[in-house]
C-alpha positions in Angstrom: -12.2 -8.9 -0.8 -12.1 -9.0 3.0 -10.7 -5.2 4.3 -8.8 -5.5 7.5 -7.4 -2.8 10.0 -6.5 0.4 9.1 -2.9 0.8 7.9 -1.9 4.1 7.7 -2.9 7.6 6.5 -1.6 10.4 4.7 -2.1 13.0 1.9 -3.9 10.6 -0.6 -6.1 9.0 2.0 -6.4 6.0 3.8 -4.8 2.7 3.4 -5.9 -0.3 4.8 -5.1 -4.1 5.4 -7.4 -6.5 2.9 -7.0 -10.1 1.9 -8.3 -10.4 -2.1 -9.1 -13.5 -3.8 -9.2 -13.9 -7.3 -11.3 -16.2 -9.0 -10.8 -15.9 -12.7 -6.8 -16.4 -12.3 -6.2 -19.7 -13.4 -3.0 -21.1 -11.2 -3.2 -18.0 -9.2 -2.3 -17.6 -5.8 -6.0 -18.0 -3.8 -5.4 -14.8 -1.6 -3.3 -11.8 -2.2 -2.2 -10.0 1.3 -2.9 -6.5 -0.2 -3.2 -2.9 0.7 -6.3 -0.9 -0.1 -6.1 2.8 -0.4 -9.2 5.3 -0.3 -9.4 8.1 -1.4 -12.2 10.6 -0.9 -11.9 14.1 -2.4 -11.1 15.4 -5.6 -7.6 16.5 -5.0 -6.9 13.0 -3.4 -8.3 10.9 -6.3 -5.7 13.2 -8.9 -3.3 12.2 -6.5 -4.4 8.5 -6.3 -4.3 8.4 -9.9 -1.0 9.6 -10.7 0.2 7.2 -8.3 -1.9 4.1 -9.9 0.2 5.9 -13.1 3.4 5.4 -11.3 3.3 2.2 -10.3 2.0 1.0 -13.6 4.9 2.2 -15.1 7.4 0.9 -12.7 6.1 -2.8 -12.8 5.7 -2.5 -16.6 9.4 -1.7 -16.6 10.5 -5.2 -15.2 11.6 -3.5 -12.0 11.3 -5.6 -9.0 10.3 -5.0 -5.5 7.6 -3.4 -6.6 3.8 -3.9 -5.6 1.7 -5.3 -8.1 -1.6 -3.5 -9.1 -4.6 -5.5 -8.7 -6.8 -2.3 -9.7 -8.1 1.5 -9.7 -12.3 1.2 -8.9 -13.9 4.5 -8.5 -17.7 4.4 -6.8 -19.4 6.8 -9.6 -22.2 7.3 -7.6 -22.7 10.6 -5.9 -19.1 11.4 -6.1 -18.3 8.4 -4.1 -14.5 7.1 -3.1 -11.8 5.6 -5.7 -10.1 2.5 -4.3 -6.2 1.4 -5.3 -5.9 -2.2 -4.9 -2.5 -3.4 -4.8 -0.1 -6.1 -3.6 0.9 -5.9 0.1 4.4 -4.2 -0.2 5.5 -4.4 2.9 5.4 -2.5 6.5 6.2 1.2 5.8 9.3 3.3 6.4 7.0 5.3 9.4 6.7 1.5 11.0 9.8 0.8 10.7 11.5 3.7 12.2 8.4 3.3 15.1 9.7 -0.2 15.9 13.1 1.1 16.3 12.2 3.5 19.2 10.9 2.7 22.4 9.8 5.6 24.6 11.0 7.8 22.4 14.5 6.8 22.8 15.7 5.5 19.4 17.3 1.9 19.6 20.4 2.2 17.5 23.6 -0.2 17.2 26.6 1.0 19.1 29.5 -0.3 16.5 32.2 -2.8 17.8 35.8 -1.5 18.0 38.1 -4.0 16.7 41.5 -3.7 18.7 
């Protein structure tokens, strides 16, 4: 797994770009464009977990649109990080609505009057 940029932040930790190759897929894609969360203290990994939980359930239900989970790794040593691995999703709601401003001035469609 090759971790790229940072991607965001928030109350779980931090995310980050990766590109993950799986080998022992047969007929699987060779890279995955994924997202890699970290998360550091206790009250982060709870959080991390239930959504790992989440997600699980939502893919198990056949829903679509949703990322895939490649896995939940925790570093046991010394009270080290946990790591969600998932599918890139995506750019975020927060980049999105950044992309629509400029300046601070949000772009928005003026609507056409039909006469």
């Amino acid at each position: 797994m090759e971790i790229f940029n940072k991607a965001g932040h928030g109350a779980i930790g931090i995310a980050h770009r990766a590109h993950v190759r799986l080998l022992s897929e047969p007929g699987s894609p060779d890279t995955w464009e994924a997202i890699v969360k970290f998360a550091f203290s206790e009250k982060q990994q709870r959080a991390l977990m239930h959504e790992y939980s989440i997600y699980k359930r939502l893919s198990s239900s056949g829903i679509t649109g949703v990322p895939s989970i490649l896995g939940l790794y925790e570093d046991t040593m010394a009270n080290g990080p946990m790591a969600l691995v998932m599918s890139y999703g995506g750019d975020s709601i927060r980049d999105i609505y950044q992309l629509s401003t400029y300046h601070g001035v949000e772009q928005v469609e003026v609507p056409k009057y039909i006469r």
